[in-house]
MIRO-328638 format. One record per atom (N, C-alpha, C): atom name; x, z, y; residue number from 0; residue in three letters. Coordinates in nm, 2 decimals. Example, Ala and Ser with C-alpha at 12.3 -4.5 7.8 and 13.67 -1.06 7.14 Angstrom:
// residues 2
> N:1.32:0.78:-0.57:0:ala
> CA:1.23:0.78:-0.45:0:ala
> C:1.32:0.78:-0.33:0:ala
> N:1.28:0.71:-0.22:1:ser
> CA:1.37:0.71:-0.11:1:ser
> C:1.29:0.79:0.00:1:ser
//
This chain:
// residues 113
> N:18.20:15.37:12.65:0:unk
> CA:18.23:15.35:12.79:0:unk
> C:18.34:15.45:12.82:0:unk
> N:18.46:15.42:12.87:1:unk
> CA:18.59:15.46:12.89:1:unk
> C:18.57:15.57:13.02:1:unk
> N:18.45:15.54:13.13:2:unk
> CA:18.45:15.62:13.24:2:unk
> C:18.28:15.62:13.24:2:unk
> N:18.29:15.77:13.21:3:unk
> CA:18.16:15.85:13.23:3:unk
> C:18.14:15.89:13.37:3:unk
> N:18.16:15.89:13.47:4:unk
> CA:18.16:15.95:13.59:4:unk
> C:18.05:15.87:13.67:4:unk
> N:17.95:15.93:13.75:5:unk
> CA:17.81:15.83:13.82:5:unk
> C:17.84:15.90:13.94:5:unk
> N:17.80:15.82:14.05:6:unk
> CA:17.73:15.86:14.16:6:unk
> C:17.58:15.87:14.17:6:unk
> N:17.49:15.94:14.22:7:unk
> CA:17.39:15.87:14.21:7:unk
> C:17.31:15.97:14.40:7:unk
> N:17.25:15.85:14.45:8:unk
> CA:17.27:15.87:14.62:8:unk
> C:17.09:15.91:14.64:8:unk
> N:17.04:16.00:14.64:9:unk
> CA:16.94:16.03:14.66:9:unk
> C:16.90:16.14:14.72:9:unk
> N:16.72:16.17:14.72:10:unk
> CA:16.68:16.30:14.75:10:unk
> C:16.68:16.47:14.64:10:unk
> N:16.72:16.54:14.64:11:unk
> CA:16.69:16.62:14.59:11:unk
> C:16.55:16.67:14.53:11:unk
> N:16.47:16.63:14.65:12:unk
> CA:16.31:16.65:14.57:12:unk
> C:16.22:16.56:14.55:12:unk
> N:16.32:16.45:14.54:13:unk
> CA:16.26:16.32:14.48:13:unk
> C:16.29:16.32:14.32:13:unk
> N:16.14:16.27:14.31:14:unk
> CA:16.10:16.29:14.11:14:unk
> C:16.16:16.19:14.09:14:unk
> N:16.20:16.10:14.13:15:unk
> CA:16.25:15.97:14.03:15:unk
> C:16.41:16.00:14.06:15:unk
> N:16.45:16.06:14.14:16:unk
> CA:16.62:16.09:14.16:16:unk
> C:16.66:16.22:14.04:16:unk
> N:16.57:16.28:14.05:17:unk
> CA:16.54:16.38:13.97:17:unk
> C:16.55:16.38:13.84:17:unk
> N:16.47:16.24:13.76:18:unk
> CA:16.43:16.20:13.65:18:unk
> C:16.58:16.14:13.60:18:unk
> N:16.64:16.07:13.71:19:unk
> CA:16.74:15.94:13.66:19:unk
> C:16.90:16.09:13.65:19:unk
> N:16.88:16.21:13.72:20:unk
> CA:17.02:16.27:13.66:20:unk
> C:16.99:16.36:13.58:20:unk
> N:16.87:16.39:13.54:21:unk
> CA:16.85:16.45:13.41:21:unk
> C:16.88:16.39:13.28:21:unk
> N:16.80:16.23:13.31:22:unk
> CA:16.84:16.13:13.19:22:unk
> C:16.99:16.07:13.15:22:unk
> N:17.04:16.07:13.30:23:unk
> CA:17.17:16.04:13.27:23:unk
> C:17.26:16.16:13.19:23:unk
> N:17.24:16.29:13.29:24:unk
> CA:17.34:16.39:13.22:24:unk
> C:17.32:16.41:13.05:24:unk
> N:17.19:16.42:13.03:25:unk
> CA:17.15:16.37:12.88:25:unk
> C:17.23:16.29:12.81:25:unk
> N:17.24:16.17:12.85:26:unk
> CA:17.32:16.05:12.80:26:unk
> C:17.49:16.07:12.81:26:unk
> N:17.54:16.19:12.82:27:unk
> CA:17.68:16.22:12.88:27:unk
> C:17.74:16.17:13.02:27:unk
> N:17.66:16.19:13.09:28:unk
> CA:17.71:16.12:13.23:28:unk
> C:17.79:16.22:13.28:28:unk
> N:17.90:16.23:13.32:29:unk
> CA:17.89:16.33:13.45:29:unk
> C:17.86:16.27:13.58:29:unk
> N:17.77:16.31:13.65:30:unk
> CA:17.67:16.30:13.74:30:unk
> C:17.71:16.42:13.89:30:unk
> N:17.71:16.31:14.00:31:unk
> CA:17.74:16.35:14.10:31:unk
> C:17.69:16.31:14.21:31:unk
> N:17.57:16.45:14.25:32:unk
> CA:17.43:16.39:14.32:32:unk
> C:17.47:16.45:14.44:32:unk
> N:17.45:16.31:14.55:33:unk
> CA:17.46:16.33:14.71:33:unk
> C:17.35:16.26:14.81:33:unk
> N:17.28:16.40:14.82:34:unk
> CA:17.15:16.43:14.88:34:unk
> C:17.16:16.36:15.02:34:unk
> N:17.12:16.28:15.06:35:unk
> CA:17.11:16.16:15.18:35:unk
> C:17.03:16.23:15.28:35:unk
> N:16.97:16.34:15.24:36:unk
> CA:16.94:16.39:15.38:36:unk
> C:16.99:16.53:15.45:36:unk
> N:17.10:16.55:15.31:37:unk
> CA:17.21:16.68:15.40:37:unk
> C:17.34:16.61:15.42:37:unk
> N:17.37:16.51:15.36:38:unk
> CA:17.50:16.43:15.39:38:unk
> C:17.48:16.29:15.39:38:unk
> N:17.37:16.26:15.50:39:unk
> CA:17.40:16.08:15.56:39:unk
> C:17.51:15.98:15.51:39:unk
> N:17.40:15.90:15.50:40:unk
> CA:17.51:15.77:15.42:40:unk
> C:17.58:15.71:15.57:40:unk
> N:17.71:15.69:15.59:41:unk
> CA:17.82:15.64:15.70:41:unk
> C:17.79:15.46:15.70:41:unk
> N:17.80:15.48:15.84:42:unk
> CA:17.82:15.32:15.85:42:unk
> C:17.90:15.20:15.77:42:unk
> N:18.00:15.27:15.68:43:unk
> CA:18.09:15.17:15.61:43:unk
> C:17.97:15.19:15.44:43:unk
> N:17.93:15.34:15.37:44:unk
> CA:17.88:15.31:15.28:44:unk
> C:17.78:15.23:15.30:44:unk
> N:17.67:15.22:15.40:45:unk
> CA:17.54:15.19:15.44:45:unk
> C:17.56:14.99:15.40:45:unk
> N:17.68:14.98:15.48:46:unk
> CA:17.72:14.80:15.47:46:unk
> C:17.79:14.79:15.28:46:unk
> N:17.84:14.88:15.25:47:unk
> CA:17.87:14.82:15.10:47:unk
> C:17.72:14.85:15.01:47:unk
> N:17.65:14.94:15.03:48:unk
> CA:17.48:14.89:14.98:48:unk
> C:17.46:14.78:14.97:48:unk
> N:17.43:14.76:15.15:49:unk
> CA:17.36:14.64:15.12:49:unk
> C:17.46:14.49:15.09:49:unk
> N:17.58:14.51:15.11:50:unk
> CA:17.66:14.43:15.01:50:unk
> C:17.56:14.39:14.87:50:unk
> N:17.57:14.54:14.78:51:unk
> CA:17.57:14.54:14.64:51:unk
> C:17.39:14.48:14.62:51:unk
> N:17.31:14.50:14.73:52:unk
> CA:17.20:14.56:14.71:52:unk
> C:17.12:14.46:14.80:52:unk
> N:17.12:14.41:14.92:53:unk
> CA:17.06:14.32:14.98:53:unk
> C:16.94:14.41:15.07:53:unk
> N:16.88:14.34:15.11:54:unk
> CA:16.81:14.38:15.19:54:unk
> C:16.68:14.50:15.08:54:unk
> N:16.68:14.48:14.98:55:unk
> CA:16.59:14.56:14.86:55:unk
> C:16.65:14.72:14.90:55:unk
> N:16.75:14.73:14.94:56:unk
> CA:16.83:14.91:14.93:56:unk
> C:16.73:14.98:15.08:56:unk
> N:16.63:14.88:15.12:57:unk
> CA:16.52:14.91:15.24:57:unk
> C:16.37:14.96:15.13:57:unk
> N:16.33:15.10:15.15:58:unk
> CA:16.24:15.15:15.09:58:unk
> C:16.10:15.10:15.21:58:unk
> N:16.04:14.97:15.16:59:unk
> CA:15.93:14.95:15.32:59:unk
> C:15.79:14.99:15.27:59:unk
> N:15.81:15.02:15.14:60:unk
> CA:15.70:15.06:15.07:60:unk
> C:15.63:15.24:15.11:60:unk
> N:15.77:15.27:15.14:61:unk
> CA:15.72:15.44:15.15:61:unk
> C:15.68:15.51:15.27:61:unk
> N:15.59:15.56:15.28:62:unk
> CA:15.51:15.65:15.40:62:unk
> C:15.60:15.63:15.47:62:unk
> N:15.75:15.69:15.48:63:unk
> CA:15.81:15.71:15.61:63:unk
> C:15.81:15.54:15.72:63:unk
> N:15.85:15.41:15.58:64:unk
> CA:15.85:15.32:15.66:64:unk
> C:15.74:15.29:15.74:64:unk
> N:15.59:15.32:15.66:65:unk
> CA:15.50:15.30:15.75:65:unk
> C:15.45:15.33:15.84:65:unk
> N:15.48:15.46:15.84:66:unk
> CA:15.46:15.56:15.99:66:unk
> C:15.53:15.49:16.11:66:unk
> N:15.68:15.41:16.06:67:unk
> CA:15.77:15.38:16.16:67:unk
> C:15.62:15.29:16.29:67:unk
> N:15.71:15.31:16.45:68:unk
> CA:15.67:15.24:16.51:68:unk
> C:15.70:15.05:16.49:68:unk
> N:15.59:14.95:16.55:69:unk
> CA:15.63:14.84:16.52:69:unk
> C:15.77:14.78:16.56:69:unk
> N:15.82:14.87:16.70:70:unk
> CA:15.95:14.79:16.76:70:unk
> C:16.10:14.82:16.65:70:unk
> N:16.05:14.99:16.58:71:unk
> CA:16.15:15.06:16.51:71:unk
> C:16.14:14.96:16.37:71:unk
> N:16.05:14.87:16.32:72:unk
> CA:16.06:14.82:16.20:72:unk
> C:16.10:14.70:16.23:72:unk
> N:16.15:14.59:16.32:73:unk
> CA:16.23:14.52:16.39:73:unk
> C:16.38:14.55:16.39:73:unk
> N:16.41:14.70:16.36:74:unk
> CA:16.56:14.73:16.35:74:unk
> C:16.63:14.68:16.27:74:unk
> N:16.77:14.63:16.22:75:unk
> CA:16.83:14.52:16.11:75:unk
> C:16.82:14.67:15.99:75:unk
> N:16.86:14.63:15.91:76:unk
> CA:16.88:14.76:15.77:76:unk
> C:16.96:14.85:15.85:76:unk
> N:17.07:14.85:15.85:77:unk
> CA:17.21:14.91:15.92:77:unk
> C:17.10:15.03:16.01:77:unk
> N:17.05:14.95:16.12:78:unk
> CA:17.01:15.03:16.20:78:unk
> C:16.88:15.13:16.17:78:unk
> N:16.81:15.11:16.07:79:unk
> CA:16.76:15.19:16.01:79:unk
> C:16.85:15.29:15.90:79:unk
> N:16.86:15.26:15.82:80:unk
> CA:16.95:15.36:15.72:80:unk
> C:17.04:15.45:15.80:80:unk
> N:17.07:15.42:15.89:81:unk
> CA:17.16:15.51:15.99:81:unk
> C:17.07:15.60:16.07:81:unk
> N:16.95:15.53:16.15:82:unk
> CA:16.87:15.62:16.15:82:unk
> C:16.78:15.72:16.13:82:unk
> N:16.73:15.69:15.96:83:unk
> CA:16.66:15.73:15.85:83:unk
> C:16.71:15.72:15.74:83:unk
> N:16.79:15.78:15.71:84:unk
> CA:16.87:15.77:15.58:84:unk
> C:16.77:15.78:15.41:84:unk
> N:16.67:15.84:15.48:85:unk
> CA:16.57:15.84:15.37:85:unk
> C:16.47:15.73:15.35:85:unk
> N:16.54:15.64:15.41:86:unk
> CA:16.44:15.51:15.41:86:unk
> C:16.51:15.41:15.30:86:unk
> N:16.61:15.45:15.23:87:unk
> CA:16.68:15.41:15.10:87:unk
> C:16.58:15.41:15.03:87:unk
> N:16.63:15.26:14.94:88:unk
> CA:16.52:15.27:14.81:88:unk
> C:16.61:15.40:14.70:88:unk
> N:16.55:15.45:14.64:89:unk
> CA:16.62:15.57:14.58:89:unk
> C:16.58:15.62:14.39:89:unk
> N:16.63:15.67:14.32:90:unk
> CA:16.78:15.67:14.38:90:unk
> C:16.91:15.50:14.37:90:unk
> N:17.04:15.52:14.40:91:unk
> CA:17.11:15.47:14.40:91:unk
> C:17.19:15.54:14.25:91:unk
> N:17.20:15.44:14.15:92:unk
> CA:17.31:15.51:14.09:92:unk
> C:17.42:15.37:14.04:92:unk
> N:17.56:15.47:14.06:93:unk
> CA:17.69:15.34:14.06:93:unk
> C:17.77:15.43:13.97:93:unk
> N:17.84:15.32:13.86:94:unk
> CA:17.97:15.40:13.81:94:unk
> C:18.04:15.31:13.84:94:unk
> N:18.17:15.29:13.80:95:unk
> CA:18.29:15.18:13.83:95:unk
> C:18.22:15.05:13.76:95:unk
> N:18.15:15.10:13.63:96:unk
> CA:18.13:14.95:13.56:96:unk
> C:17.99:14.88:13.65:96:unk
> N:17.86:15.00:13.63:97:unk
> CA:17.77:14.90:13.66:97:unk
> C:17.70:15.00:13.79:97:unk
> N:17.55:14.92:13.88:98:unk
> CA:17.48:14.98:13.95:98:unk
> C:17.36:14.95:13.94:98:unk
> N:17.30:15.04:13.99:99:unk
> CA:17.13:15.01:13.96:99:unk
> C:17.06:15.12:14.13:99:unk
> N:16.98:15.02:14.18:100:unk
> CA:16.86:15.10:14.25:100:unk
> C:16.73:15.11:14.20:100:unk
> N:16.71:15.20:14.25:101:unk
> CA:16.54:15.22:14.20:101:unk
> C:16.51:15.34:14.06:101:unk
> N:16.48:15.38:14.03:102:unk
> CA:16.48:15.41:13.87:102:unk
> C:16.31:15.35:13.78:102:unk
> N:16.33:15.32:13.69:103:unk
> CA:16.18:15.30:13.58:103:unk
> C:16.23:15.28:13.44:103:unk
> N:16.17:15.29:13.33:104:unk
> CA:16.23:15.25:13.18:104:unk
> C:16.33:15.15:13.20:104:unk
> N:16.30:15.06:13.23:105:unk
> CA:16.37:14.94:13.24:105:unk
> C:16.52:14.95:13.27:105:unk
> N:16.55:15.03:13.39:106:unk
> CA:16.71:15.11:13.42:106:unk
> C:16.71:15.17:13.34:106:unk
> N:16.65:15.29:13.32:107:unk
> CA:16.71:15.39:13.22:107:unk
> C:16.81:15.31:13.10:107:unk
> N:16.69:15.21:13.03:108:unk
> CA:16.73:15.15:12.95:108:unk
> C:16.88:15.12:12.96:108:unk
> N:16.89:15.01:13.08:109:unk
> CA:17.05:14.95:13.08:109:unk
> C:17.13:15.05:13.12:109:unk
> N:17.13:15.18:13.10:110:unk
> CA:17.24:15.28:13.17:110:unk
> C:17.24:15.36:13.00:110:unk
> N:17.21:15.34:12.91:111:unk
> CA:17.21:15.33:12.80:111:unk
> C:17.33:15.30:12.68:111:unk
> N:17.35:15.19:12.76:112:unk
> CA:17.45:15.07:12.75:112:unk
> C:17.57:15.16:12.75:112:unk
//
């Protein structure tokens, strides 16, 4: 692979964000982690997500979603992720060639590649 360079858009003290830039820097990544809850994802990244990513870059599985109120889970994506930036499924990782959300063997695997 001609370009080693990642983004990868997560929490800091999330285990699986955690797990995916350890594995990657292992694998020669250089790896460039931006913590979503000290630097918010912008209205223009938030719409090319869910470009790449569809409505899945919505974490509805995790405590925070559930806690939300019922009118606040009626919000479109947009208006959540802007609200709760931590409501990203996570992590996000993108190089020029490929992307992947979520981490489990299965990614690891194709980031391998």
């Amino acid at each position: 692979m001609s370009n080693r360079k990642i983004e990868i858009l997560g929490l800091k003290n999330c285990d699986k964000c955690r797990n995916a830039e350890k594995n990657l820097t292992n694998l020669g990544y250089d790896v460039e982690f931006i913590d979503v809850r000290k630097n918010p994802i912008g209205l223009d990244q938030i719409k090319k997500l869910i470009a790449m990513f569809g409505n899945q870059i919505l974490n509805k599985r995790s405590t925070s979603f559930r806690g939300l109120s019922q009118s606040e889970k009626e919000f479109s994506v947009v208006q959540l992720l802007q609200k709760y930036p931590t409501l990203m499924k996570r992590p996000v990782v993108m190089s020029s060639e490929k992307k992947s959300v979520g981490w489990n063997s299965e990614i690891n695997k194709e980031w391998l590649v």
